[in-house]
N, C-alpha and C positions, 0 to 999 in steps of 0.2 A: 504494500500500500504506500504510494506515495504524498509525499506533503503538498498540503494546500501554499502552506507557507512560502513567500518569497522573496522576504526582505528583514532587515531587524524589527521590530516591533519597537513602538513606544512605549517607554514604562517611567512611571516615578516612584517615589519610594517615601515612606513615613520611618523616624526613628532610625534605628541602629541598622546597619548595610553590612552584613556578613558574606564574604564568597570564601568557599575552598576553592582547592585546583583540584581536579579526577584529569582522569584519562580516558579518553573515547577509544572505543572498541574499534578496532579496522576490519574484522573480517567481510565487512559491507564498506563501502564509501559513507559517507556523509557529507553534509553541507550541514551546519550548526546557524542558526540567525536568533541572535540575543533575543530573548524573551521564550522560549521553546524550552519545555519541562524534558529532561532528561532522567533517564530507566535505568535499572541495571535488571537487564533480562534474567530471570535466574534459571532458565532451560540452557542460556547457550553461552553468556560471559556470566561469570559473578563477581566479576572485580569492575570491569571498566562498562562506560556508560554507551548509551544509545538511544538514537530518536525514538522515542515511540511509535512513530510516525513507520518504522519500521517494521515492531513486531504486533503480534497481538500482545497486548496487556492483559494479563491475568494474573489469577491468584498467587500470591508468590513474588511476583516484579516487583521490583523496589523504584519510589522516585525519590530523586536525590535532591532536586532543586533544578532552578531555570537558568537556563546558560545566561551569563553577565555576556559575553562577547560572540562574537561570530568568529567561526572555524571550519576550515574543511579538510577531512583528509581521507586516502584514496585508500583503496583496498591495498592491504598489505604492510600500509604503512609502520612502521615503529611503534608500538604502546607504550613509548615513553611519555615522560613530561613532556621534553622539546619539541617533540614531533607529533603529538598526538594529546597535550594535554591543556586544558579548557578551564576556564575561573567560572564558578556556580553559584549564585546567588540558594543562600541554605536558612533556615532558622536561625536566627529568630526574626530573619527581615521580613517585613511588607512591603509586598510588590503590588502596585495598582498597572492594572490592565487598561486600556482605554475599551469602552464599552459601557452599554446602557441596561445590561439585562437582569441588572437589579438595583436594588434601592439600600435604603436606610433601615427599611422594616424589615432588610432580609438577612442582617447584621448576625454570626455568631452559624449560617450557613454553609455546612462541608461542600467544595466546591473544587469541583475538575475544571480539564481541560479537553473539548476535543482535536482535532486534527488539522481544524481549520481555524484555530484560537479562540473559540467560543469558550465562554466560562459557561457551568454548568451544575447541576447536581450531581454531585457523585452517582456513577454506574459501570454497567461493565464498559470493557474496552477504554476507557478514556482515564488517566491517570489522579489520581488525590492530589491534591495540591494543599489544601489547608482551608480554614476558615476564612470568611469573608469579615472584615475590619471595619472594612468605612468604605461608603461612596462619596465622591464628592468630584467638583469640576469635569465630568465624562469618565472618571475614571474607577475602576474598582478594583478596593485594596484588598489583596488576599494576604492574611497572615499565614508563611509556610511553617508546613510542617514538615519537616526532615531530620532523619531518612524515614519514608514511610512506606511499609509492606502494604501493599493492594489485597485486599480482601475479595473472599468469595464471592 
């Protein structure tokens, strides 16, 4: 399956800004565009990370947080730092999504991702991201939750 996505996304951010660095999985290519929730498959890497946008998401798959910057790198490549690894926006930050598809009364909301950056209800397929924070000026803030196991 591939992504809808094709550019960075716009994001802001409330309070304290935490990134780690991971390492993106090369057995696939990727294209990474800041703001896109990254996986760690647990069928096929369990170490380094992956679009969603790749696999199915199911029980098991871990999200790690939303890539801070945009990367790409090609099948085969290196799983190192240098050559394959990525800065991830993780808990305890809030990230606001630009989007209108909830409000103020929807506040304290577990809320995914689909594939085309729609924010959403948690369900199958589409990754947990965390609580919804606050809406305000277009945008909706999700408090992350990482690392989070996807549930049944």
């Amino acid at each position: 399956m591939a992504t809808t996505l094709t550019s960075n996304w716009p994001l802001r951010f409330k309070g304290e800004v935490k990134t780690e660095k991971f390492i993106l999985d090369t057995s696939v290519a990727q294209h990474i565009y800041q703001g896109m929730p990254l996986m760690i498959d647990d069928n096929v890497d369990t170490v380094n990370l992956i679009n969603p946008d790749l696999i199915t998401v199911v029980q098991y798959d871990c999200f790690v947080g939303i890539a801070a910057e945009e990367k790409v790198v090609a099948l085969g490549d290196p799983e190192t730092e240098k050559a394959s690894g990525i800065e991830v926006y993780v808990e305890p930050t809030i990230v606001g999504f630009k989007g209108t598809t909830y409000s103020n009364v929807d506040l304290g909301m577990l809320i995914s991702m689909d594939k085309t950056g729609i924010l959403g209800t948690t369900g199958a397929g589409k990754p947990r991201l965390g609580k919804l924070y606050k809406v305000e000026d277009g945008y909706q803030y999700v408090q992350l939750e990482t690392p989070w196991v996807q549930a049944a």
